[in-house]
PLY file of the C-alpha trace (Angstrom):
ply
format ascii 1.0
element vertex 391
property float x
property float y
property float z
element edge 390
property int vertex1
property int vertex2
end_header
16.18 -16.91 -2.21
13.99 -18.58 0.40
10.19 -17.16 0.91
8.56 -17.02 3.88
5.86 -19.71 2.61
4.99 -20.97 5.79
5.92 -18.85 8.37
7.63 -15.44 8.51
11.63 -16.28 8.10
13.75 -14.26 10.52
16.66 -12.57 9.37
18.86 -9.63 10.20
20.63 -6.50 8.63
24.92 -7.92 8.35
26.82 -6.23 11.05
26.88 -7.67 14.73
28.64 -6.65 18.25
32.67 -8.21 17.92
34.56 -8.82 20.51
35.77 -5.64 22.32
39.87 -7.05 21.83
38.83 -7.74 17.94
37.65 -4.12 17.82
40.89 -2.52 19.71
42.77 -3.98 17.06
40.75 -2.78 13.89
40.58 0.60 15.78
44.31 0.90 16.29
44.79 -0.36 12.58
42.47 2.19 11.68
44.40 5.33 13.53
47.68 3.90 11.62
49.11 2.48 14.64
51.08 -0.61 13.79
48.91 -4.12 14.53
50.16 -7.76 13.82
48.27 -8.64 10.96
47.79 -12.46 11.83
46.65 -11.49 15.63
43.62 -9.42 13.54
43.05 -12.50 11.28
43.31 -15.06 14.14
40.68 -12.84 16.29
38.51 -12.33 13.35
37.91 -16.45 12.71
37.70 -16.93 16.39
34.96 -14.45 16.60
33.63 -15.84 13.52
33.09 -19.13 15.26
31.00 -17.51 17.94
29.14 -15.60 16.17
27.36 -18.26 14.20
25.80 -20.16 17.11
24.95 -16.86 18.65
22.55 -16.29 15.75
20.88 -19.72 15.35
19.97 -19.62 19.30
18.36 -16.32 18.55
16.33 -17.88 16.28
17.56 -16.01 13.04
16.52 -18.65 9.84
18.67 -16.01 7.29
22.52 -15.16 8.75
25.74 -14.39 8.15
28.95 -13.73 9.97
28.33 -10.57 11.27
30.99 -8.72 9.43
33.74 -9.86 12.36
36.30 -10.25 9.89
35.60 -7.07 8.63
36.62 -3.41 9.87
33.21 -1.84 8.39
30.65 -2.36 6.41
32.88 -0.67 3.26
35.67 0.87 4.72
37.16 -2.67 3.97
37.60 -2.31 0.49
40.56 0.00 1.30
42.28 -2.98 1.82
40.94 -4.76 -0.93
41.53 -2.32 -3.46
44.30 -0.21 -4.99
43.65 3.73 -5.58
43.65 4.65 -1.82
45.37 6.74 0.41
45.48 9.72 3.39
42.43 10.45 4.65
39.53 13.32 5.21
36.98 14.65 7.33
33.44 13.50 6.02
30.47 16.24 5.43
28.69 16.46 8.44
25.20 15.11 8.47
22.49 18.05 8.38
19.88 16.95 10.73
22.46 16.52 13.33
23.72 20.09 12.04
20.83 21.66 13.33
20.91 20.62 16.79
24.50 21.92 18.24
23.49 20.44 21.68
22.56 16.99 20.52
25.32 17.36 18.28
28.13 17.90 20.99
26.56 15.09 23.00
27.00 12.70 20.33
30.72 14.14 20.03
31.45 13.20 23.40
29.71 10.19 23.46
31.76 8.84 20.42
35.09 10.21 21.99
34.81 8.04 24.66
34.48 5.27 22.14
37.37 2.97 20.86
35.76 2.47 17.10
36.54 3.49 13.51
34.91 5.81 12.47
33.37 6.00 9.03
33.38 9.97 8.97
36.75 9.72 8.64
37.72 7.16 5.17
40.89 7.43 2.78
40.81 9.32 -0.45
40.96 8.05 -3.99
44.38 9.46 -5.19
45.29 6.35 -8.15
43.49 3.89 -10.44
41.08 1.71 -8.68
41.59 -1.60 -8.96
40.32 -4.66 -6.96
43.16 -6.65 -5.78
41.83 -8.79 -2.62
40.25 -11.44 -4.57
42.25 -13.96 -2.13
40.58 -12.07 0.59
37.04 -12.43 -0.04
37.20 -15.63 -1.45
39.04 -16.66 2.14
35.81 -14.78 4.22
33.30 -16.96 2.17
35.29 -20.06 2.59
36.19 -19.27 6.40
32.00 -18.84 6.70
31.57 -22.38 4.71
33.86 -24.02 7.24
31.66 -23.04 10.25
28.36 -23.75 8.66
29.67 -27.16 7.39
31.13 -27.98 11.01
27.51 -27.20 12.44
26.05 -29.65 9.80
28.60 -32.27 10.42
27.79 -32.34 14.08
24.16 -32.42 13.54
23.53 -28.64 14.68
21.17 -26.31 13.82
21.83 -24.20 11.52
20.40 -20.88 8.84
17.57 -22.10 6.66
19.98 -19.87 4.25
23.30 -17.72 4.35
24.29 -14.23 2.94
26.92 -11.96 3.05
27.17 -8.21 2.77
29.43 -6.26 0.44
28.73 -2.50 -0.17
27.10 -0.31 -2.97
30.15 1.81 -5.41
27.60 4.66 -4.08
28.98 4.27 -0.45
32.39 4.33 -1.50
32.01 7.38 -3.75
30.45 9.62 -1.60
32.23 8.24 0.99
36.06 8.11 0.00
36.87 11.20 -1.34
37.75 11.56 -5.28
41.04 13.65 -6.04
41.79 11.42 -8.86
39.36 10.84 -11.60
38.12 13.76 -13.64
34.87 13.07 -12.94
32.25 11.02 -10.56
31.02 8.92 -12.86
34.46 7.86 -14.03
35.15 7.05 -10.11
31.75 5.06 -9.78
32.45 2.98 -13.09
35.88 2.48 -11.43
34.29 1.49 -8.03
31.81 -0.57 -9.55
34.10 -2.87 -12.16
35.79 -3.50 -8.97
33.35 -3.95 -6.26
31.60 -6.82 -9.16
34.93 -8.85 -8.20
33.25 -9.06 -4.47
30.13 -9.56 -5.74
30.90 -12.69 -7.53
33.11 -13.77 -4.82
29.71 -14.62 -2.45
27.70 -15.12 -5.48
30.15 -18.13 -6.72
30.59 -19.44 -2.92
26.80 -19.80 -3.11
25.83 -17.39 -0.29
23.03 -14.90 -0.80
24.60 -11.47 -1.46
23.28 -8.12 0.15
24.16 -5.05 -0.92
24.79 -2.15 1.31
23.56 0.68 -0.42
22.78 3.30 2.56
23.27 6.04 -0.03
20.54 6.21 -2.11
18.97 7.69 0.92
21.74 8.73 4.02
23.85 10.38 1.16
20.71 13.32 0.24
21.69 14.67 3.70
25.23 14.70 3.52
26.50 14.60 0.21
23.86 16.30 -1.45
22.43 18.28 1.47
22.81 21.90 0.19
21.48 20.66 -3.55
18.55 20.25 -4.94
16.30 16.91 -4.96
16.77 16.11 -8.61
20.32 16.07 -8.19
20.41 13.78 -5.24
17.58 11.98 -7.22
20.20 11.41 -10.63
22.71 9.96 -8.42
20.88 7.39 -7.04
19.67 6.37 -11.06
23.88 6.41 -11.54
24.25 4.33 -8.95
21.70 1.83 -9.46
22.31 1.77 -12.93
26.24 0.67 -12.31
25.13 -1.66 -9.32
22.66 -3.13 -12.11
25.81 -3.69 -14.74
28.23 -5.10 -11.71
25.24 -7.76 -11.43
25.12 -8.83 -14.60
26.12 -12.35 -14.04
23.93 -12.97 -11.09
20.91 -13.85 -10.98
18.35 -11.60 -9.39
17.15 -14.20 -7.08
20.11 -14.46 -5.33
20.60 -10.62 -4.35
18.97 -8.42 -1.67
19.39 -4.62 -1.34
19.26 -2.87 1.81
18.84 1.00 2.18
18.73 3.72 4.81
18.75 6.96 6.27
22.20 6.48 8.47
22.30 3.96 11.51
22.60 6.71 14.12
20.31 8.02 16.91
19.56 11.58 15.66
16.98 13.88 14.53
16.45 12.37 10.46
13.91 15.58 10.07
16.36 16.09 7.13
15.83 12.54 5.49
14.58 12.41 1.91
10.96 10.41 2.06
10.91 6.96 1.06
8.12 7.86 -1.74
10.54 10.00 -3.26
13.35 7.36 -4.48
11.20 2.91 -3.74
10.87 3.60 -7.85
14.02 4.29 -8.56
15.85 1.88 -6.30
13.14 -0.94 -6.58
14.77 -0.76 -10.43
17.65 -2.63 -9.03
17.94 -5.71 -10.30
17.23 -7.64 -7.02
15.44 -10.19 -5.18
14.45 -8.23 -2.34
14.46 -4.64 -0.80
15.97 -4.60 2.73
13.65 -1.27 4.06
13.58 0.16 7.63
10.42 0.23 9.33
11.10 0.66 13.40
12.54 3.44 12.63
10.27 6.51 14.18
10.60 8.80 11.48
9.99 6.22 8.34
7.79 3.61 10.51
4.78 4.97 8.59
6.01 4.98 4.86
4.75 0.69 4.63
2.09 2.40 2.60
4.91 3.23 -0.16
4.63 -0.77 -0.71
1.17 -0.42 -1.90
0.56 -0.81 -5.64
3.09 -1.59 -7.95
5.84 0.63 -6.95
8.25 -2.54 -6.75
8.24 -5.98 -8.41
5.65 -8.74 -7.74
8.88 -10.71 -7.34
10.39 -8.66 -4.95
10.53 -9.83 -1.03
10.67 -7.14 1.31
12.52 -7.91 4.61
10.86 -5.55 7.20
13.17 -3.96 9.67
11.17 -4.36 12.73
13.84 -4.31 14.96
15.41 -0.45 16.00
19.15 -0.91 15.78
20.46 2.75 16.96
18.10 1.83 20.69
18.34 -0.39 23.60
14.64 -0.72 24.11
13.90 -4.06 24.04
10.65 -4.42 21.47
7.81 -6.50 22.84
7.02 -9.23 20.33
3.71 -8.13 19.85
4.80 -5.13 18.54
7.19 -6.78 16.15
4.63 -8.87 15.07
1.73 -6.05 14.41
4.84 -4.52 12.18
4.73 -7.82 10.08
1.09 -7.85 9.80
1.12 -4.63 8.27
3.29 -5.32 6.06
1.96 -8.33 5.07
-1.67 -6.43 4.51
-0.22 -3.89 2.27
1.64 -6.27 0.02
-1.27 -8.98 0.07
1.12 -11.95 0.32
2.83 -12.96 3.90
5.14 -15.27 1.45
6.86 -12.03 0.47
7.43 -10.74 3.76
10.37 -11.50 5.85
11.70 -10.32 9.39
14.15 -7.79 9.53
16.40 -5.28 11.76
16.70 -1.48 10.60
20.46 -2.21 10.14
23.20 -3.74 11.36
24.15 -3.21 15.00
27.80 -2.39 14.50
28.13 -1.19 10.97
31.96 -0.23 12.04
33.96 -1.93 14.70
33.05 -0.12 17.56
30.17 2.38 16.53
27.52 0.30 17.91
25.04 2.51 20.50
23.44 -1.04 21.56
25.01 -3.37 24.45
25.70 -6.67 23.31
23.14 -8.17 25.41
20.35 -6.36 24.35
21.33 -6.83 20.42
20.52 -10.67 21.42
17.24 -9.69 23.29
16.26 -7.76 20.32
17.03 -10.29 17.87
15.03 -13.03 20.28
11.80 -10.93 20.19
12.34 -10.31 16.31
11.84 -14.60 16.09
8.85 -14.62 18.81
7.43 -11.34 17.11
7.49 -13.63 13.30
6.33 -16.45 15.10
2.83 -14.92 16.76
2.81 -12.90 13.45
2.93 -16.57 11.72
0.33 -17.91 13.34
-2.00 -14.97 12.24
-1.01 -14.73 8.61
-0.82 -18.29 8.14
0 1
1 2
2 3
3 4
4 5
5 6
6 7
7 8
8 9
9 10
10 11
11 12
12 13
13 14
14 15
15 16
16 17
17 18
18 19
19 20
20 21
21 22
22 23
23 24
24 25
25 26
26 27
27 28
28 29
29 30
30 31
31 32
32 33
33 34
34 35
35 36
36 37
37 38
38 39
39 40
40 41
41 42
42 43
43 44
44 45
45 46
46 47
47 48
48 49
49 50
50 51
51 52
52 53
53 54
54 55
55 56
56 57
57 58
58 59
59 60
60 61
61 62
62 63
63 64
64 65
65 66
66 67
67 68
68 69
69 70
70 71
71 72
72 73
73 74
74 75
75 76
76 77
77 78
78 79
79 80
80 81
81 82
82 83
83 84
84 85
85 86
86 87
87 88
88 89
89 90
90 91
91 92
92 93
93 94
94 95
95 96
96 97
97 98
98 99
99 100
100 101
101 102
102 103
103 104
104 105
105 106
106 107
107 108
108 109
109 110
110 111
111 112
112 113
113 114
114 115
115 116
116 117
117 118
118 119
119 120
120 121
121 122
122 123
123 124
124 125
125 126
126 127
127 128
128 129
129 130
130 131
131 132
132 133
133 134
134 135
135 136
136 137
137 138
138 139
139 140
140 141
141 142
142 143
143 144
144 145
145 146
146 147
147 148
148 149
149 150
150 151
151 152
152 153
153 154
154 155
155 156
156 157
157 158
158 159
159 160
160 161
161 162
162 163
163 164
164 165
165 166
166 167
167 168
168 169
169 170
170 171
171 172
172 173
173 174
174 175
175 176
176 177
177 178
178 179
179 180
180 181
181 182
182 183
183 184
184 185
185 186
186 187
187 188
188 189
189 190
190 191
191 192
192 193
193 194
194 195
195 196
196 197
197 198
198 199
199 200
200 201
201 202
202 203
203 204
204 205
205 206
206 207
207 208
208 209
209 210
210 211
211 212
212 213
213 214
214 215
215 216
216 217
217 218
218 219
219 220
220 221
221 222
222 223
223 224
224 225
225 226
226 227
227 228
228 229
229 230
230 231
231 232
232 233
233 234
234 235
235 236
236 237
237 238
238 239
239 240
240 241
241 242
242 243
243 244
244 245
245 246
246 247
247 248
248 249
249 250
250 251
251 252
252 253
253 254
254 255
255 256
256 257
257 258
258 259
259 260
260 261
261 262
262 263
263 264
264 265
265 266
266 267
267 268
268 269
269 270
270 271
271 272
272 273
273 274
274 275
275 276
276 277
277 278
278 279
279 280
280 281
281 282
282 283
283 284
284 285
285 286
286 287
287 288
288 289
289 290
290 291
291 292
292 293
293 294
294 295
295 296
296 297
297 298
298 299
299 300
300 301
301 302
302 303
303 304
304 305
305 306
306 307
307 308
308 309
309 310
310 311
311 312
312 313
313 314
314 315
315 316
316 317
317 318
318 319
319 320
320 321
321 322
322 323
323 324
324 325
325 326
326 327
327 328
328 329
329 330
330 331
331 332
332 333
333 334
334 335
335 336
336 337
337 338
338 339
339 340
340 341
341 342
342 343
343 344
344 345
345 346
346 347
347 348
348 349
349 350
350 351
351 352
352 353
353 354
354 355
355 356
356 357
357 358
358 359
359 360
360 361
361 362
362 363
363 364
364 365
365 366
366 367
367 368
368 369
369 370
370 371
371 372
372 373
373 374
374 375
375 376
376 377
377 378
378 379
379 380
380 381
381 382
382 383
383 384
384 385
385 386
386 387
387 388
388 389
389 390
């Protein structure tokens, strides 16, 4: 995992804006309407292709592919692994619970929209089992192509590549269990299988991020009527199954990111950052993916202070609001690095982030596409004034 040795390295959070035809067809496949499976695949590579450049002229050092050959950030795996079937209705989320009006205006704002949605997944109903090995083996080597084309033609190109695949966590809480007697049978399940898609990128030689927006969005949704402690255990299951699906990577090569739910709401329901950094900074990771533009966590950079996670832990600041289409100023981005950088005492360990992605499923994105590449172009003039201060 690169460091940020002599200048802050840009990066960003996994999902980016696809093309609105690519996102018709995942949200039609998604309602169960019937979609030619090699029109999805031939859209997916061609918005692949695009994406790539898009990123490097932004100024992004760390990408990916932006998830365009994906339907979600996990609701993928439903066609990736056995086990799955029908569907549900998600828990609502109880800050948005609170606020009928807001909530109604998001309602209508989302009906308008042709997404998939990821309040309403599949359930669990048979034996999990990973069978799209193929699959992501293809999305690594379909990401190697483009990168290798660029390098061929003497382009440009990421100072380093990841890809995302999500926490068992997400897909527990997420996918509804009316199978195995109990959770933790379902998140051993979820994570033997997810470790096949871990290796996958791991073995292709790409960075892998985990997704793991549970260990905090979940305490107001899942676990919103219960009490801390038992939101509190389930994020030590989880890490400690994310921790054995790891085993054969090393640490340097993985980076976590966690948050409170990429949606434009209230979060005056959203469990405080101080309250579960020690139990996910026990991951067995390279670096800790955090959200810091966000308005209601922007302040809790002082939970980096001390030892409360790993002298060899990078922490990629999200900087960059992904739920917003303000435009930050690059000042701003870069006073968000600096304090970062002050509180861990080492600018090396300090990278430039977003909150998270900016279309975490096809379609759900609340930021036009133009502005997601403004935002991302003041994220790499923000880490380059910040640069010049720190270094």
């Amino acid at each position: 995992m690169q460091r940020s040795h002599e200048r802050i390295l840009t990066t960003h959070t996994g999902s980016l804006p696809r093309p609105p035809a690519l996102t018709k067809l995942y949200a039609m496949r998604s309602r169960g309407e019937a979609v030619d499976s090699t029109e999805i695949d031939r859209a997916g590579h061609a918005a692949l292709q695009e994406i790539v450049p898009r990123q490097v002229e932004a100024g992004i050092d760390i990408g990916n592919n932006g998830e365009q050959q994906r339907e979600g950030f996990f609701l993928h795996v439903r066609h990736r692994m056995t086990g799955f079937g029908g569907s549900w209705k998600r828990w609502p989320r109880a800050d948005v619970e609170n606020y009928p009006i807001f909530k109604r205006s998001m309602e209508l704002q989302n009906a308008s929209k042709d997404m998939v949605s990821n309040f309403a997944p599949p359930k669990v109903i048979g034996d999990i089992s990973y069978v799209g090995a193929a699959e992501a083996t293809r999305e690594c080597t379909d990401f190697r192509e483009v990168l290798e084309s660029r390098r061929r033609a003497g382009k440009r190109s990421f100072v380093e590549a990841f890809l995302t695949a999500p926490s068992p966590g997400i897909v527990v809480t997420a996918i509804r269990n009316e199978h195995y007697d109990t959770e933790d049978a379902y998140l051993a399940a979820v994570g033997r299988a997810l470790q096949v898609e871990y290796e996958a990128i791991a073995t292709q030689g790409f960075l892998l991020q985990l997704d793991c927006p549970d260990l905090a969005l979940e305490h107001h949704i899942s676990f919103r009527d219960r009490p801390l402690r038992d939101f509190l255990g389930f994020v030590e299951r989880v890490v400690a199954t994310i921790n054995d699906a790891l085993r054969n990577i090393p640490r340097e090569k993985v980076r976590m990111h966690v948050c409170w739910g990429n949606y434009e709401g209230p979060h005056d329901r959203d469990v405080a950052l101080e309250e579960i950094l020690p139990l996910i900074a026990r991951m067995n990771v390279g670096a800790l993916v955090l959200p810091f533009a966000n308005p209601r966590h922007a302040h809790e950079v002082r939970c980096l202070q001390g030892r409360t996670i790993a002298d060899d832990q990078v922490v990629v600041a999200g900087v960059i609001d992904s739920t917003t289409n303000f435009v930050e100023h690059p000042e701003v981005v870069a006073e968000r690095l600096e304090r970062v950088a002050r509180t861990l005492d080492d600018p090396a360990r300090v990278m430039a982030g977003t909150d998270c992605g900016f279309d975490t499923s096809a379609g759900a994105g609340r930021v036009a596409e133009d502005v997601v590449w403004a935002k991302l172009a003041a994220l790499s003039e923000g880490a380059r004034i910040a640069s010049t201060r720190l270094f």
